[in-house]
Every structure is written in structure tokens, then in C-alpha cells.
N, C-alpha and C positions, 0 to 999 in steps of 0.2 A: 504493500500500500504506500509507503514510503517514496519506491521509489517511481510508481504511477503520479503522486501529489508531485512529486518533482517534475515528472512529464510534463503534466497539465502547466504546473507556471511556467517552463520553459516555453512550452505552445503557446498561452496566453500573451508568454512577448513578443513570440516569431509573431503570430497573427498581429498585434498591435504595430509590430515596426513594417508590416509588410502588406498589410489589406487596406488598400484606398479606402476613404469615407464614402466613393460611390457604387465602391462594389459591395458596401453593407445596406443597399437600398433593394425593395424589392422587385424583382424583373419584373417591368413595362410590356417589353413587348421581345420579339423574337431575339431581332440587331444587340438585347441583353446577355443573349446565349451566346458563347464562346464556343461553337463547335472543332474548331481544327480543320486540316487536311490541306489540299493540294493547294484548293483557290477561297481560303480561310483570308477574312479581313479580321480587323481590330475595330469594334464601333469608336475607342478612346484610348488613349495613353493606359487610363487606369484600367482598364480590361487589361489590356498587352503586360504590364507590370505585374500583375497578381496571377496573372497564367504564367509567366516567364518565372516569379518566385517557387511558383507552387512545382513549374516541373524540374527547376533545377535540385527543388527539397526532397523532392519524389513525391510529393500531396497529388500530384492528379491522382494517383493509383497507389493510398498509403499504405497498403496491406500488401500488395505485390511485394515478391522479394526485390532485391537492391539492383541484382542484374539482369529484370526487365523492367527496368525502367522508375520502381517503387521507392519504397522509404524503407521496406520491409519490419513495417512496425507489428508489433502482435496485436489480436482481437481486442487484447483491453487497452493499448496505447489507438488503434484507431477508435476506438466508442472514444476516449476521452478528446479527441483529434476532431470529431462528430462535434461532439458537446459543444467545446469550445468553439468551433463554428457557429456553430445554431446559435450558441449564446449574443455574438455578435452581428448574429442574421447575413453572414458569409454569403455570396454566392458559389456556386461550384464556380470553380477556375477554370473546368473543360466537361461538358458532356458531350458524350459519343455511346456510341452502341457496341464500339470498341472495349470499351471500360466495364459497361454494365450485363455483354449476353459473349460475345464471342472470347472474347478474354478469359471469363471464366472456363470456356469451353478448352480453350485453347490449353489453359493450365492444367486442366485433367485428363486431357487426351492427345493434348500437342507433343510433336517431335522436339527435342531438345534445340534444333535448327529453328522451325518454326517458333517457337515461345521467344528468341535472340533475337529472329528476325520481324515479325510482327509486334511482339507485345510491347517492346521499345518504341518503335512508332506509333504503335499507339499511346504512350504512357506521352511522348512527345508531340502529342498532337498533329503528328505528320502525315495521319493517313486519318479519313472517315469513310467510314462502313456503313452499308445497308440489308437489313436481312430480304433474301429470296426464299420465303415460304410457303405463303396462301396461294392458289390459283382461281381461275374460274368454277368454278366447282369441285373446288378440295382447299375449304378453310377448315372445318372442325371438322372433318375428315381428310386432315392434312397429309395422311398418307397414301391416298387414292392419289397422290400428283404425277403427272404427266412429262414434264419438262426430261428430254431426255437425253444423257449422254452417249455417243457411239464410242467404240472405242476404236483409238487412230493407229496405237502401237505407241507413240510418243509424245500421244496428245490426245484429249476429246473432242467432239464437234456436237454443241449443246445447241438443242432447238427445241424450244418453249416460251411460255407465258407465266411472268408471274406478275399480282396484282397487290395493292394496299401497300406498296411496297414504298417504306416511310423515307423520302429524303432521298431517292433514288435520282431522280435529277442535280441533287446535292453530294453524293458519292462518289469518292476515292475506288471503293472496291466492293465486293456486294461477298459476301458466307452467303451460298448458293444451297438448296437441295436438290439433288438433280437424281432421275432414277436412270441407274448402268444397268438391271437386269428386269425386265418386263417378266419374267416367268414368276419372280419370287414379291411379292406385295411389302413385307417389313423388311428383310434380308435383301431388300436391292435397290435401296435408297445410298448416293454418295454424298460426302457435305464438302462441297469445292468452294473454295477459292480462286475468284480473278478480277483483274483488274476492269471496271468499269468501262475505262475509254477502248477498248479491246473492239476490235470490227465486228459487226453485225450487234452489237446491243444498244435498244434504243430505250428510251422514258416516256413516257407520256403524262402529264399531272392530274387530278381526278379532282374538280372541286365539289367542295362539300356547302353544307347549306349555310357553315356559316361564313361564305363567301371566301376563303382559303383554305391550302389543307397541305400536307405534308408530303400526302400519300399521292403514289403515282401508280399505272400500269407499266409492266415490263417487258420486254420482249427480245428474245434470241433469234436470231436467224443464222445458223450456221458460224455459232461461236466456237472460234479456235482456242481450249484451255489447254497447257502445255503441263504436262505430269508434274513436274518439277520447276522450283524457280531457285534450284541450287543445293548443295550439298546439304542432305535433312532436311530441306524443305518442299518437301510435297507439295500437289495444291490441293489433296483433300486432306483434311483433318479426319483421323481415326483410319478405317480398316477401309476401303473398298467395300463396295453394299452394305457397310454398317452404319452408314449415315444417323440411321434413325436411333441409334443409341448417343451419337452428340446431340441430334436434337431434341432429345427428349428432355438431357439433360440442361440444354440452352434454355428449353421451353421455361424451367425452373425461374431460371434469371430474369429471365422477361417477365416476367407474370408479379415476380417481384419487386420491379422497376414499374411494372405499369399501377402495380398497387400502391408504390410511396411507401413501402415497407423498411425506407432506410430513413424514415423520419423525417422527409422533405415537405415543402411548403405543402401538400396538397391532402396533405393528411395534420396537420399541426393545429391548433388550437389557435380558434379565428374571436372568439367573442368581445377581447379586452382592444385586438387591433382596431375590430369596426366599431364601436364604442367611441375610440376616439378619434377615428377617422370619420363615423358616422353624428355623434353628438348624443344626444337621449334620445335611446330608439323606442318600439312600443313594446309593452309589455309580454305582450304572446311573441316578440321575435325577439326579445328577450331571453327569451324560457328554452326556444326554440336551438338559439346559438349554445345555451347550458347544457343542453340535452347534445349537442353537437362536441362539445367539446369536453364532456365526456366520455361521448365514445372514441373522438381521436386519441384521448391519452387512454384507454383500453385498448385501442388498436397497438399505439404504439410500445405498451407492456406487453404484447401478446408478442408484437415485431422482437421484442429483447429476448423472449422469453424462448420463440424458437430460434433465435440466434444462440443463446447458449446450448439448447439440445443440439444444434449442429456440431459446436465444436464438443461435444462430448459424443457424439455417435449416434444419439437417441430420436433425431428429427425424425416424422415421417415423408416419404417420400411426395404425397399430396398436400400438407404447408401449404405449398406455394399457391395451392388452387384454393386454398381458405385463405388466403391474404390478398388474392386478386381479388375475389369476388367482393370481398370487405373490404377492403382498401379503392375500388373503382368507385361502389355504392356509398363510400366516403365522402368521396370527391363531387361525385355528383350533388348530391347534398349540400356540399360546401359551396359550390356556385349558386345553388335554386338560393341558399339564404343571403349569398351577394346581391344578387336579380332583386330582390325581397329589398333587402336595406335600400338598393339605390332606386325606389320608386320607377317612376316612367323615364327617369334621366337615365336609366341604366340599359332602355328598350332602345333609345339613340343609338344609330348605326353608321354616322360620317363625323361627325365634329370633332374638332380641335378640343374640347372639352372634353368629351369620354374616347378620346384619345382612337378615333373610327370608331367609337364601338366595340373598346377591348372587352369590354365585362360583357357585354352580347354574345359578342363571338365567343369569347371563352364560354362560357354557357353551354352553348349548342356545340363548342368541339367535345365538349365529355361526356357527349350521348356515344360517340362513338369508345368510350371505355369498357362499358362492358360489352364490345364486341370484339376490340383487337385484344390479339394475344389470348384467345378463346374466349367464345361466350360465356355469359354469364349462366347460361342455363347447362353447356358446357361444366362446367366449374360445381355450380352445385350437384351436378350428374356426379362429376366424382368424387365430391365429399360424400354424398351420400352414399355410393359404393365403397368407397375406399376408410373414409375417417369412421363411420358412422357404421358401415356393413347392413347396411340397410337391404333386402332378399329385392334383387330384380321385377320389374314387371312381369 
């Protein structure tokens, strides 16, 4: 304990001598996110500063070890690393999909090449990722997918579609699932790796209703992936045809990221903020915010609670689909009582004042939560089978 309180103040002063005053404001709008990668801008000095400290500290990625790219702090120096964040209302210094779903993947299935050669660029923000999962007709039966690789002898030639595919216009490089064996349905899924700007891959954007979106359609036409991009580096992660065991395991991450299960704004305790941002509100959205805000700090004891059964062995392997389904239906919540506080000024959809319409648009982007990263129905389907053992239909 000792020598964790010592942690914490030494953090306390790196944070104080090295986090701008505006990177402890709340993110506005996207140009606030720091994503990385090829054709990465700085909205400000102070953005570029607290990204440039965090990854020379190894804070993008504080739990990684030291030589990809991390700080390789232990489980209790990053919660305290958390803490002292939040305390300060930090922003992250880098999100990517690098950091939060492929990375992990990569650390429990990657080649010793691979974790050297991607997880440092990731950890340095030099590359950003897009996952290639859902299709036309193979989202929550993601394993019916289509997208197919031939195999060249020294290379693949991948031709398909994938859809919902977040930021794909925005991507470095895409973690692919692509099926190599049509005869076998789970046993012939591969999880590739390749570069984005590579011939025949194209984006398309998909807007949504609240007038932007992330998400795009994807599409292969006779894409060239080359087996290898150097000595131990493969470009599928894991075995050939066993794809579907990283991503099952990826699924984990995601689902965990989409829930705010790591204590992020979207899950945190909003009542004393809109109080004083909002002035004396009424009484029933009073009650309303109290009622809210203690289930995000149940959520987030429940978030600690199976973070220690993981580092003791005891997690179950469905967590992750009780923390989505809770964690999305959070969130949701969480906006319907912003909509709520900011009267009819919050239904404004262009002005300089509600900034286009952020509170709107946010609103109606977290209908789509409980559907990416498995539905919600999805989700209770396997709590119920799985946490609960409840007998089939």
C-alpha cells in the first residue's frame, strides 16, 4: 500500500506538470478526439502536448509491457493511473480501436514479430484500425460471413463486403475476418491483417438519422493480402481457419468498450454536473438523475468487481455481454435525461449555441448502442443461457 500511495503522488504530479487546462475540459465534439495514424491532425498545441507526454510515459497503453510500446504498470498502478485521471477529468490522450479490441487480441494470440511490430505503432499512435466484421446478412450471426479469401501460395485474393464498419474511411489498416474454407462454418474463418490503401478496397459512408455517422460500407474487389509482412509477422493473427477463436475473444473487448466498462464519461455520475450547469432543475428530474446515478456507480462497482475476478482466474466468460447490455442501456438513459434538462433548446439542430445540435445528435447516435457490437437482445440471449442457465425454448 505504501508503495501504490507513493504511485498515486508521483502521478498526481506527472498529471499536474503535464495535462493542459484544456485537455481537462469535457469533449465538445469529435476534432476533441485524438485519434492517430497516417493522416492524424492536432485540433491544438494542447492536444499534440498531452498525446506527445503520454506516449513518450507509455500512458497511451499503461498496462502494456514496456516493449510494446506501454509503461508496463501492474493492475493496481493503472486503476490508480484511472483514478487520478478521472479525478482531474483527463481526457484520453489517444483513442483507437488499436488500444481497446485488436491489441488485446494481438497480446494473447500474436506472434512475438507481430506484438514488436504493430502494438508499438499502435501504443504511438502511428497506425489506426478499423474492424471488418458484420456483413449484409451476418451481424449477430457473424459467422455465416461471406467475405472470402482464395488462397495465392504467397498471398490471398479477398472479395467481399463488409458493413457498419466504424471509421473505415478514416483507417490506416482494417483486422479483417475473412472465411479460407467454405466446407467448415466455425473452423474456416481467418482474422487478417492489411493495409487499407491496398488496390481494390473501397468505403463508402452510411449516414445515420442523426445527420453523421462513423460507420461506412466496405468493399473488396480482388484484394491482394501478402502472407507475410516480414520475419514473424504474419498477416493473420492466430492459426489459419481459426479466426473465430480471436474473435471471439476480441468480441470480449468490444463489448466492453462499447459498455464504458472502464469508467468513462458515458457511464459516470451526471447529477451534480447538470445541477450546475443546468441551475434548479425540477423535482421528478431531480429524482430521476439520483436514480441514475446510482446505478452508474453500481455499474461501475460491478466494472471493478469483475476486473479483479479476471486477474484472479474467476471471470466468467459472458461478463462482457452483462456489461454491454448495462452499460449501453446506461448510456442511453444518460442522454434521454440531457434531452430532458435542456428543454426544447436541446431539440435545436444548427446553431452556434447548441453547438449544431450536439446534444441532439448525441441523443439519437446511442440508439445505435444497443445494436453495434451485438444486440441487445443478442446479449440478454446469453446471459440468460450462459450466467443464469436458464432451459432453452
Amino acid at each position: 500500500m505504501a508503495d501504490l500511495e507513493a504511485f498515486r503522488a508521483e502521478t498526481r504530479a506527472w498529471l499536474e506538470a503535464n495535462c493542459p487546462p484544456e485537455m481537462r475540459q469535457p469533449v465538445q465534439d469529435e476534432s476533441d478526439v485524438y485519434w492517430g495514424g497516417r493522416r492524424a491532425t492536432f485540433k491544438n498545441d494542447a492536444q499534440k502536448a498531452w498525446f506527445e507526454a503520454c506516449r513518450d510515459k507509455g500512458y497511451t497503453v499503461p498496462a502494456w509491457p514496456k516493449e510494446y510500446g506501454g509503461a508496463g504498470l501492474s493492475p493496481a498502478e493503472a486503476k490508480v493511473l484511472r483514478e487520478e485521471m478521472a479525478r482531474i477529468s483527463a481526457r484520453p490522450p489517444l483513442s483507437s480501436f488499436g488500444i481497446w479490441m485488436l491489441g488485446p487480441a494481438l497480446l494473447h494470440f500474436g506472434t512475438e514479430g507481430q506484438k514488436k511490430h504493430f502494438l508499438n505503432q499502435i501504443a504511438r499512435g502511428e497506425i489506426r484500425w478499423c474492424q471488418g466484421y458484420s456483413e449484409p446478412g451476418s451481424g449477430s450471426d457473424l459467422v455465416s460471413l461471406q467475405t472470402f479469401g482464395e488462397d495465392k501460395g504467397d498471398h490471398w485474393i479477398v472479395n467481399g463486403q463488409k458493413i457498419w464498419t466504424s471509421y473505415a474511411d478514416k483507417a490506416d489498416w482494417i483486422f479483417c475476418l475473412v472465411r479460407t474454407d467454405k466446407a467448415n462454418k466455425y473452423q474456416g474463418i481467418t482474422f487478417m491483417l492489411y493495409d487499407m490503401e491496398t488496390p481494390g478496397v473501397t468505403t463508402k459512408p452510411i449516414l445515420l438519422i442523426s445527420g453523421n455517422s462513423p460507420f461506412c460500407e466496405t468493399f473488396f474487389d480482388d484484394v491482394k493480402v501478402p502472407k507475410s509482412y516480414g520475419e514473424d509477422i504474419p498477416a493473420q493473427v492466430g492459426e489459419v481457419n481459426r479466426g473465430w477463436d480471436v474473435a471471439k475473444y476480441l468480441l470480449g473487448h468490444e463489448r466492453e468498450m462499447i459498455s464504458g466498462a472502464d469508467g468513462g464519461a458515458r457511464t459516470s455520475a451526471i447529477g451534480a454536473a447538470m445541477k450546475r450547469s443546468a441551475g434548479e432543475l425540477d423535482p421528478l428530474l431531480r429524482a430521476e438523475l439520483a436514480m441514475f446515478d446510482v446505478d452508474a456507480l453500481a455499474y461501475a462497482c460491478m466494472g471493478e468487481k469483475f476486473l479483479d475476478e479476471i486477474k484472479v482466474g474467476k471471470a466468467h466468460p459472458a461478463q462482457p455481454n452483462m456489461m454491454k447490455y448495462a452499460g449501453t442501456e446506461l448510456n442511453k438513459r444518460r442522454h434521454e435525461l440531457f434531452m430532458a434538462a435542456g428543454g426544447s433548446t436541446a431539440l435545436e439542430w444548427d446553431s452556434e449555441e447548441t453547438r449544431g445540435g450536439a446534444r441532439a445528435r448525441e441523443w439519437l447516435r446511442t440508439k445505435a448502442n444497443s445494436i453495434e457490437g451485438g444486440t441487445s437482445e443478442v446479449m440478454l440471449g446469453v446471459v440468460a443461457k450462459r450466467i443464469l442457465e436458464l432451459p432453452g425454448a
